[in-house]
C-alpha positions as CSV (number, residue, x, y, z in Angstrom):
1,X,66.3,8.3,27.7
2,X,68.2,5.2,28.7
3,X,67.6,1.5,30.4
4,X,68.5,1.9,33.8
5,X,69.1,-1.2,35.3
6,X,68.9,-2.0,39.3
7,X,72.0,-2.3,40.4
8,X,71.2,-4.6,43.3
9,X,69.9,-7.2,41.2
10,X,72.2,-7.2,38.4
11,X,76.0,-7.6,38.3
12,X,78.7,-5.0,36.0
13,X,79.0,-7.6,33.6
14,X,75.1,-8.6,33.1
15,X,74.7,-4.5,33.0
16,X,77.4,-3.9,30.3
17,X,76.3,-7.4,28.3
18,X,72.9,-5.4,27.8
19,X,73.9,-2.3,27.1
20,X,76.2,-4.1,24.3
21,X,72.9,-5.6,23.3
22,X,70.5,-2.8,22.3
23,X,70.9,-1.3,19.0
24,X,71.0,2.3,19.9
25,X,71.3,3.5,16.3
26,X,67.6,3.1,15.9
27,X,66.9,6.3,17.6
28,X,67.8,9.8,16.3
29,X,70.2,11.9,19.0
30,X,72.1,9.2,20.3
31,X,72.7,9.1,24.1
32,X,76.4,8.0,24.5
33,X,76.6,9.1,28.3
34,X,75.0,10.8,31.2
35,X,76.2,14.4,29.8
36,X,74.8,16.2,26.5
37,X,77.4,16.3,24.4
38,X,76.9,19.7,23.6
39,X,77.9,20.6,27.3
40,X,81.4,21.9,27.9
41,X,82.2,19.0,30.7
42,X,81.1,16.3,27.6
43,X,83.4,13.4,27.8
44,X,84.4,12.4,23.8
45,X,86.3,9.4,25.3
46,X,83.6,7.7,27.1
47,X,83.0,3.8,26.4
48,X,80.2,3.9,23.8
49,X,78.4,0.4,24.1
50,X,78.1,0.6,20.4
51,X,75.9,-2.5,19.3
52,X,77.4,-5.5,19.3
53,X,74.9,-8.6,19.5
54,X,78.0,-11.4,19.5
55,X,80.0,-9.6,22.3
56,X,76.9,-9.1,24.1
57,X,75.8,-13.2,24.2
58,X,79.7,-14.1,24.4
59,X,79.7,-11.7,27.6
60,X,76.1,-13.4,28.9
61,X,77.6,-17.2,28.1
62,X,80.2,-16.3,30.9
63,X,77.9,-15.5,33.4
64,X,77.4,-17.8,36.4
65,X,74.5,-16.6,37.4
66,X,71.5,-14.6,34.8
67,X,67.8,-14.1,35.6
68,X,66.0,-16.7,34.5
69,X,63.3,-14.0,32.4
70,X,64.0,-10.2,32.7
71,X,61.8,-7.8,33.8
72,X,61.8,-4.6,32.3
73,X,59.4,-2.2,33.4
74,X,58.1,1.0,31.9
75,X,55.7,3.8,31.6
76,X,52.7,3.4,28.7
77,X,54.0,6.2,26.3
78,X,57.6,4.2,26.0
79,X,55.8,1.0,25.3
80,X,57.4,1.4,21.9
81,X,60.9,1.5,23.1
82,X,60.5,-1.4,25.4
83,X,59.4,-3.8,22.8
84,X,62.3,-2.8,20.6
85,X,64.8,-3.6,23.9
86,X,62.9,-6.6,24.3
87,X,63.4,-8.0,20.9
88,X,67.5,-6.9,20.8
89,X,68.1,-8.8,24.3
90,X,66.0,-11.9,23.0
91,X,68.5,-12.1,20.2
92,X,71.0,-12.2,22.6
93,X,69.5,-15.1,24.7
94,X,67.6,-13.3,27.4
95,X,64.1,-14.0,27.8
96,X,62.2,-10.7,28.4
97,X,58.7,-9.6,30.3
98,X,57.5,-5.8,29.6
99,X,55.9,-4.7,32.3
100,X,53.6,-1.9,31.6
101,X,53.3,0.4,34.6
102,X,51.9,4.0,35.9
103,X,55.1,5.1,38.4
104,X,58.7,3.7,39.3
105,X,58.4,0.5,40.8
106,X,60.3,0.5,44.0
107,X,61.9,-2.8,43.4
108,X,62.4,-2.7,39.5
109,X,65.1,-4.7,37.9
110,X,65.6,-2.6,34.5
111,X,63.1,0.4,33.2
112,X,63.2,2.7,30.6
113,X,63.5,5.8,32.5
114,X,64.1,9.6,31.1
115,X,65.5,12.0,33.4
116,X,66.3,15.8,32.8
117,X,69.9,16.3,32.5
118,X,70.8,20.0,34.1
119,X,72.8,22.5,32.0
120,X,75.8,22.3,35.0
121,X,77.4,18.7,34.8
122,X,76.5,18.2,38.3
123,X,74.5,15.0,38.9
124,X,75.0,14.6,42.6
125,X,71.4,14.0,43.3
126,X,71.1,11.6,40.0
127,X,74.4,8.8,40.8
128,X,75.9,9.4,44.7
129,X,74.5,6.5,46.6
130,X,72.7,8.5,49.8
131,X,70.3,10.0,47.6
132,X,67.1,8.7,47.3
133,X,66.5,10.0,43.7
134,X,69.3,7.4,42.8
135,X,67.1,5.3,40.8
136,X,69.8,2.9,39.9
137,X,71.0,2.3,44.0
138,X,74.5,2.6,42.5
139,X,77.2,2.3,45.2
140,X,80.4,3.6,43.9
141,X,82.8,5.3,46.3
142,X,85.2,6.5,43.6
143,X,81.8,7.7,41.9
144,X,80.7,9.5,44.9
145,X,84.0,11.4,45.7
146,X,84.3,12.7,42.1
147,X,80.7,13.9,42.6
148,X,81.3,15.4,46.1
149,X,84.7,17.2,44.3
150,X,82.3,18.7,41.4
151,X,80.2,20.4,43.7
152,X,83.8,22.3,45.8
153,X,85.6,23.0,42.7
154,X,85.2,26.5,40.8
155,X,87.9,26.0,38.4
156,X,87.0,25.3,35.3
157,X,89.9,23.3,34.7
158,X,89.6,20.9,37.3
159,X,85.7,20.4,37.0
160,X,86.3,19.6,33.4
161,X,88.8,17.4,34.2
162,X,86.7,15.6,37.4
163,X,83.3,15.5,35.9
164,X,85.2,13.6,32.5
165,X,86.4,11.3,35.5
166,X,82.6,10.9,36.1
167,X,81.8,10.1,32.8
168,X,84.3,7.5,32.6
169,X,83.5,5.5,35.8
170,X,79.8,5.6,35.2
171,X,80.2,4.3,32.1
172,X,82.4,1.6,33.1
173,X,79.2,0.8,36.3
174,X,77.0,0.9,33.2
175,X,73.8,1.4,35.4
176,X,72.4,2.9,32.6
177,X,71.9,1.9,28.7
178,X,71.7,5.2,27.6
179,X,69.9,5.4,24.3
180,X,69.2,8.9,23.2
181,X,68.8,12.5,24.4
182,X,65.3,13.8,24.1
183,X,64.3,16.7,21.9
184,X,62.8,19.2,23.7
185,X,61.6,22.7,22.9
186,X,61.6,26.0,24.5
187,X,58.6,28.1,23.4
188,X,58.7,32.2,24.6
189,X,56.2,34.9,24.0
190,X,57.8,38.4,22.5
């Protein structure tokens, strides 16, 4: 579950100012990244975008150019978690319009989005910038290659050590806020 924010219509530093912005501790099962970190390619040393509502408006003061009000779209049953954004980036000195809505929006600038992480760490079709399923429309050349590499390698060293790489630079893009890492359940008949 995370914010993720269109990165055609806001800049690194607007992206990273309100990721800084959300208190994330709210929610059980904290999402520090695009990887579980129960998976084996888990980056420990990722930047965490702990809470911080002073670096967040001193980063937003520097800006030259903000949004005037930011949209943030989402689905009905995450009302909930929109309001609570809502409130932690008016703190900050954003003003903020939920937008309640039934499907993406094609031309969203931030949403509260979950998306099914797979067991392998390879999110090719989630972050490289020629796929459509790229909600975010983040470009990132270094980004790509390390994806393309993921998907050739088959030692387990190397794979470990690009898709930490991964981590890291996405991170650093911030085109998501990622908040926490639904529960979910599998249920089997004996």
């Amino acid at each position: 579950m995370g914010v993720f924010f269109n990165t055609t219509k806001l800049d690194k530093n607007m992206r990273q100012a309100l990721s800084y912005a959300i208190d994330k501790n709210r929610w059980p099962n904290r999402a520090l990244g695009p990887i579980n970190p129960k998976s084996w390619a888990y980056n420990p040393d990722i930047k965490p975008y702990d809470y911080d509502s002073a670096k967040a408006s001193q980063m937003l003061s520097k800006l030259e150019k903000k949004p005037d009000t930011l949209t943030l779209s989402t689905l009905p049953v995450y009302s909930d978690i929109a309001e609570s954004v809502k409130q932690d980036w008016e703190k900050a000195g954003i003003k903020v319009n939920v937008e309640i809505v039934n499907s993406i929006p094609e031309n969203f600038t931030a949403m509260i989005l979950t998306q099914v992480t797979p067991p392998d760490p390879d999110q090719y079709n989630l972050w490289h910038s020629t796929q459509g399923t790229n909600n975010t429309h983040l470009d990132n050349k270094r980004i790509d290659k390390l994806l393309e590499e993921g998907r050739k390698t088959v030692d387990p060293k190397l794979r470990l050590e690009i898709y930490r790489d991964f981590q890291k630079f996405l991170l650093e893009e911030a085109p998501v806020a990622f908040l926490y890492y639904q529960t979910t359940y599998t249920v089997t008949r004996k």
